[in-house]
C-alpha positions in Angstrom: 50.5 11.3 -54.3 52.6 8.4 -56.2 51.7 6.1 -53.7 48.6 7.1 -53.5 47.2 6.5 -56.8 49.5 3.3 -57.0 47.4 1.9 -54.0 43.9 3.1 -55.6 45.4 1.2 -58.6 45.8 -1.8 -56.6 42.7 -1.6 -55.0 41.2 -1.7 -58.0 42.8 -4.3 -59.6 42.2 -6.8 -56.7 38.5 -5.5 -56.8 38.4 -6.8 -60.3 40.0 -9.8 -59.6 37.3 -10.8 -56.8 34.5 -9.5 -58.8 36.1 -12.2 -61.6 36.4 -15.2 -59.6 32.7 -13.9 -57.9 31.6 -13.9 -61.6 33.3 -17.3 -62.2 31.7 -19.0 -59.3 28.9 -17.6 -57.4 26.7 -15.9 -60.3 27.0 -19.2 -62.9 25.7 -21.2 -59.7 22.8 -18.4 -58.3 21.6 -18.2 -61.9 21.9 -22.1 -62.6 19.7 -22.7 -59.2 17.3 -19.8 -60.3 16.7 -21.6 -63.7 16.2 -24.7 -61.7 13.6 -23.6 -59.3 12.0 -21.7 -62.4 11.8 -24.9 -63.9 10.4 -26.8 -61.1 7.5 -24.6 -60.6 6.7 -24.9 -64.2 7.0 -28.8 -64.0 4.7 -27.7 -60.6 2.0 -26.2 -62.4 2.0 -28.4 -65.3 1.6 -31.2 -62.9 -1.4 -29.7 -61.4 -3.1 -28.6 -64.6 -2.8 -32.8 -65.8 -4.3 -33.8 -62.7 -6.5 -31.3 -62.6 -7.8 -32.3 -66.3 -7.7 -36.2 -65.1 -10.1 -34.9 -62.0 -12.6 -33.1 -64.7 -12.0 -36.3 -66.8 -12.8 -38.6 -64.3 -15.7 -36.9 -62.5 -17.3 -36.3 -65.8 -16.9 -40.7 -66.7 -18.4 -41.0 -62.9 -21.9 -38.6 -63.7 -21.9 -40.4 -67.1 -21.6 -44.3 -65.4 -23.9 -43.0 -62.3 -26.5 -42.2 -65.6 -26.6 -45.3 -67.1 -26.6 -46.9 -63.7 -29.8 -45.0 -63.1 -31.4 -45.7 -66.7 -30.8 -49.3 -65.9 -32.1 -49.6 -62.6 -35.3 -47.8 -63.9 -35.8 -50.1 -66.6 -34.8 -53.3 -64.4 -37.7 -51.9 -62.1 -40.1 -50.9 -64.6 -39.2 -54.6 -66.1 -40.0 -56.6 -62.6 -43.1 -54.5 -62.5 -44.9 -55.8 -65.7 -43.3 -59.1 -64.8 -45.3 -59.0 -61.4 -48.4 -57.6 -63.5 -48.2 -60.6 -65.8 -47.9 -63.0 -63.1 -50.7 -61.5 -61.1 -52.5 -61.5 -64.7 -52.6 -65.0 -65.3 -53.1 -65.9 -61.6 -56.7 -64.0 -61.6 -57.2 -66.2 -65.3 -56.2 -69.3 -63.0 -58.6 -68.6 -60.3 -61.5 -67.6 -62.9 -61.1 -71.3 -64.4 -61.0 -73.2 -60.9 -64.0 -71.0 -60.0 -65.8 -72.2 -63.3 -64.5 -75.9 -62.5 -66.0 -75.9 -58.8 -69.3 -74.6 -60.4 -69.6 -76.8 -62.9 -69.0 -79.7 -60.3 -71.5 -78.1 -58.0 -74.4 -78.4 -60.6 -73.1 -82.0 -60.6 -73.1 -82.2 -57.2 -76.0 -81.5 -54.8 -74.0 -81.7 -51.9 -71.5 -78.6 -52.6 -74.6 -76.8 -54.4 -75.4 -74.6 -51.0 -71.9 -74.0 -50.6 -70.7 -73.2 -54.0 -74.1 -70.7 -54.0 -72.7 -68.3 -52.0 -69.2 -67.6 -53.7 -70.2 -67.9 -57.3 -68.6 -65.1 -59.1 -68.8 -66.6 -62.3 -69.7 -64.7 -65.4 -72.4 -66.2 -68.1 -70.0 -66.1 -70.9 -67.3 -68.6 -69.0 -66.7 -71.8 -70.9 -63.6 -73.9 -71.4 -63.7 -72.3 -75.3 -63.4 -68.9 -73.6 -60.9 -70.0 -71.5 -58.4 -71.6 -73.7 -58.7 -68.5 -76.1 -57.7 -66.0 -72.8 -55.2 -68.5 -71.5 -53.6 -68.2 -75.5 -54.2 -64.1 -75.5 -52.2 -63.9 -71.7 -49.5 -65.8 -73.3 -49.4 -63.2 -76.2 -50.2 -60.7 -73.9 -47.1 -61.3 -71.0 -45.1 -63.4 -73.4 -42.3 -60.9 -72.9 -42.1 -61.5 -69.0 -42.7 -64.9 -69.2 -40.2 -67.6 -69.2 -40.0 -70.2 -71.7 -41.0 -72.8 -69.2 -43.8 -71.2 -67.9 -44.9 -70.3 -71.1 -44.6 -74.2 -71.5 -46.8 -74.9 -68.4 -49.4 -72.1 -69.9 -49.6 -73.8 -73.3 -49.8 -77.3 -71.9 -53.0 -75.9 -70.1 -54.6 -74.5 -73.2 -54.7 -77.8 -74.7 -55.8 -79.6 -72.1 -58.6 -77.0 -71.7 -58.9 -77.4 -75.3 -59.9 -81.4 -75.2 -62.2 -80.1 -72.2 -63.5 -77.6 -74.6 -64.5 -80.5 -76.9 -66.5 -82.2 -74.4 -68.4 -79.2 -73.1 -69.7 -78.8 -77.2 -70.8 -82.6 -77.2 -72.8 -81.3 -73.5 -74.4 -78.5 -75.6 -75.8 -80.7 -78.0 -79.6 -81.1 -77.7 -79.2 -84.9 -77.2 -76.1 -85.3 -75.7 -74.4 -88.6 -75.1 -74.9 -90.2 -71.9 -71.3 -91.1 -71.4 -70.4 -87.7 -72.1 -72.7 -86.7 -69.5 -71.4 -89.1 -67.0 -67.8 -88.1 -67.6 -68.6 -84.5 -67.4 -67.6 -84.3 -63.2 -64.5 -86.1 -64.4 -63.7 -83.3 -66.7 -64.3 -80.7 -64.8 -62.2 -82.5 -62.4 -59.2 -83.1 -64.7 -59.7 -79.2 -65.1 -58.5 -78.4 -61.7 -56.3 -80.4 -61.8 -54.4 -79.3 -65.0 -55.3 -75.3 -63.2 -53.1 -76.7 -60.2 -50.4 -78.3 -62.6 -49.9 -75.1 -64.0 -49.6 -72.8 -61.4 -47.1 -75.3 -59.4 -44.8 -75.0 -62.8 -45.2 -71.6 -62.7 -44.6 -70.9 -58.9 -41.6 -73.2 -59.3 -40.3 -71.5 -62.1 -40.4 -68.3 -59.9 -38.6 -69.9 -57.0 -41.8 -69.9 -54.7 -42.7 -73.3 -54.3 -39.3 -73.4 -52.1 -40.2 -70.1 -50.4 -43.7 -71.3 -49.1 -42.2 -74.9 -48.2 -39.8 -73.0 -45.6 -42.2 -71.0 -44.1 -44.6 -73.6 -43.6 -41.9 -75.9 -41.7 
């Protein structure tokens, strides 16, 4: 019965002494690596939640940039449009004052009178007067889409219709000078070409005058 207990006692005391060094060794180390992988799955899921927030942050810079993108584009388009308007503007003013030229020349000219009869579209109230004053209101009028240089061209052409304008009001007189009569067809003539003097600066200005050149070679 001695013996018996004395081996229990043993038993026990070797059963402390593993669960000691087990305590020593194996738990430190099992709760050390449990702490660790704890950690790493917080390090995990803060991880995610930053680049989560960059995604969020990132997609909502992308909408905002795609937005501006789009309000620009609309504006660059809605820009080119008025530009073509005012170019297509001052084109149909062009053609009004070569019309007016050619008809003045064909009352000077009985050779291109049967001719000019049968495309005048001219209105009553067309004079060089008129026509400087709309060639000055289309400047004021598209000045916005217009470059400075063919603003230039524009202006050059309202004074030159303006001297014109001075010798159509000596023709108006009720005796009007002879000379001024005889260098009418000259005027009306310098006219057309000042019309064509313009619109080359202008088509230049655009880049076309290169554009037509190569598809005509």
């Amino acid at each position: 019965m001695e013996v018996a207990g004395l081996v229990l006692n043993i038993l026990v005391l070797v059963g402390l002494v593993v669960a000691v060094l087990l305590a020593k060794s194996y738990f430190p180390s099992y709760v050390g690596e449990k702490a660790k992988n704890l950690a790493t799955k917080e390090d995990i899921a803060e991880i995610t939640r930053r680049i989560e927030e960059v995604k969020l942050e990132y997609a909502h810079e992308l909408e905002t940039a795609k937005v501006q993108l789009q309000i620009q584009s609309s504006l660059k388009q809605a820009f080119q449009a008025q530009c073509l308007h005012a170019v297509e503007s001052i084109n149909s003013l062009l053609v009004n004052i070569t019309l007016y030229c050619w008809g003045k020349l064909a009352e000077r000219s009985p050779n291109e009178h049967y001719v000019w009869s049968s495309v005048d579209e001219s209105e009553g109230k067309w004079n060089f007067h008129y026509f400087r004053v709309a060639i000055d209101k289309a400047i004021l009028e598209n000045g916005l889409y217009l470059t400075v240089s063919a603003k230039k061209h524009l202006s050059e052409l309202s004074n030159q219709i303006g001297l014109l304008s001075s010798m159509e009001l000596a023709l108006s007189t009720d005796d009007p000078d002879p000379a001024i009569i005889e260098s009418a067809e000259s005027g009306y003539s310098t006219g057309l070409k000042a019309v064509e003097k313009c619109r080359e600066g202008i088509m230049g200005e655009l880049g076309l005058i290169g554009v037509q050149t190569n598809v005509k070679s």
